[in-house]
N, C-alpha and C positions, 0 to 999 in steps of 0.2 A: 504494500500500500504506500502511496506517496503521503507527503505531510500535510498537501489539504484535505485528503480523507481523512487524517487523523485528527488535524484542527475541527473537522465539521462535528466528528464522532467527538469528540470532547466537549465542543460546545453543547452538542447536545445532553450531553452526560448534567455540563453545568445548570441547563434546562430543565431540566428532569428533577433534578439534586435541591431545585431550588424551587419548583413548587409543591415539594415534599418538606421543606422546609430545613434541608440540613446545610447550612450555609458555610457549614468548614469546605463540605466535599466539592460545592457549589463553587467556592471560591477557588477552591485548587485545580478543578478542572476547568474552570474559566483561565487560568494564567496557566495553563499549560496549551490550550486551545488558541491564547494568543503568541507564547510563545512560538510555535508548531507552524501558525498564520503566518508570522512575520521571520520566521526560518525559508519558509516556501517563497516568501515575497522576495527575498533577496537573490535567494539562489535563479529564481523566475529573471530578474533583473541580470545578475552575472551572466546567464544564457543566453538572454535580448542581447548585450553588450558583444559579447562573444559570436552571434551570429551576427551584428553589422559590421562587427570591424574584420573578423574572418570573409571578408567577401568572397576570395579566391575560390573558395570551396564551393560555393554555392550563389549559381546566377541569380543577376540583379531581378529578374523578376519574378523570381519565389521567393526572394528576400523581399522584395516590397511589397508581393502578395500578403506574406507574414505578418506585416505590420497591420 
């Protein structure tokens, strides 16, 4: 599983967690759901980066398509 499945299944967990009212579990799986979010956002960003400046590899117009 990549890290937005696991950001989404956490979030959800913190959902779950927190209208059953136990707001330790709630809370922990919310900062791990974001941690997991913003692990994937970067690594998403290093790839973007790496695909426009790798052009060589890969013609301008599946590279612009991409975008």
């Amino acid at each position: 599983m990549d890290f937005l499945t696991w950001a989404i299944i956490f979030a959800v967990i913190a959902v779950v967690a927190g209208v059953f009212g136990f707001t330790g579990i709630a809370s922990g799986a919310a900062s791990i759901a974001r941690i997991l979010f913003f692990v994937f956002v970067v690594i998403a960003v290093i790839f973007l980066v790496m695909l426009l400046l790798g052009g060589a590899a890969i013609s301008a117009p599946l590279a612009v398509a991409l975008l």
